[in-house]
C-alpha positions in Angstrom: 73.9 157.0 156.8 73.6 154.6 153.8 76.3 154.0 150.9 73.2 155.9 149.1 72.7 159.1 150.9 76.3 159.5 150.7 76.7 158.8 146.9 73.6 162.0 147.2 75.5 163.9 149.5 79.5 163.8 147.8 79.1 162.8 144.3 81.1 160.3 142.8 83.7 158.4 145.0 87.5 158.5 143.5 87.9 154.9 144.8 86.1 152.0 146.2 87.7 148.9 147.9 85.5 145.8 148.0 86.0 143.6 151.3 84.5 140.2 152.5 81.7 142.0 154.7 82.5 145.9 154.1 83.6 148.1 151.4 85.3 151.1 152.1 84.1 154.6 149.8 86.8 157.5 149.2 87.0 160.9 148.2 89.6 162.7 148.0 91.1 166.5 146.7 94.3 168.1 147.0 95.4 171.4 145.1 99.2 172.9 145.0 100.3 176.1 144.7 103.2 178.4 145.9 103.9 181.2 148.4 105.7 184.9 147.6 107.3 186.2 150.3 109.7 189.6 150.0 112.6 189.1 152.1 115.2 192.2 151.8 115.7 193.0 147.8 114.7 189.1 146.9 111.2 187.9 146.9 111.0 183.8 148.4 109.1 181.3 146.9 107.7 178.1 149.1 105.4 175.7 147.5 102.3 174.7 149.4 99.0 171.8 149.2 96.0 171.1 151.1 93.4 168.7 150.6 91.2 166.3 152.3 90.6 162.5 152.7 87.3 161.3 153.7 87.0 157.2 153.9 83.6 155.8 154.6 83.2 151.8 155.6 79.7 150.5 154.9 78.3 146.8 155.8 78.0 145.1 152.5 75.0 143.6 153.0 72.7 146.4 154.6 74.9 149.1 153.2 74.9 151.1 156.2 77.7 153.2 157.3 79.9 151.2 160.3 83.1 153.6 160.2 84.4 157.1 159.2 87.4 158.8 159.0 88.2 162.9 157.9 91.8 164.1 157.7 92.3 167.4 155.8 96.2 169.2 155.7 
């Protein structure tokens, strides 16, 4: 994959850090929310996220993709 096809693929990256022979691309989303539970007479609230990180390292000078890494949570 290039740094192009990706740019296609996922839209705009939220960061981009520039090294001596790679730069590594990032996207990232995360929303919040919360959780009702009824417990007895009382109703429980427990706040919650999820998201995902996707970093993708490219070659600087052919711009080809050399690593990946995906966590979500």
């Amino acid at each position: 994959m290039t740094y192009d096809q990706a740019i296609m693929t996922w839209g705009q990256p939220v960061s981009i850090t520039q090294g001596d022979e790679i730069f590594v691309v990032t996207w990232a989303s995360s929303s919040s929310g919360a959780i009702a539970m009824p417990i007895g007479n009382m109703i429980y609230a427990a706040p919650v996220s999820s998201g995902y990180n996707l970093q993708l390292t490219f070659d600087k000078r052919t711009k080809l993709l050399r690593y990946w890494r995906y966590g979500e949570w």
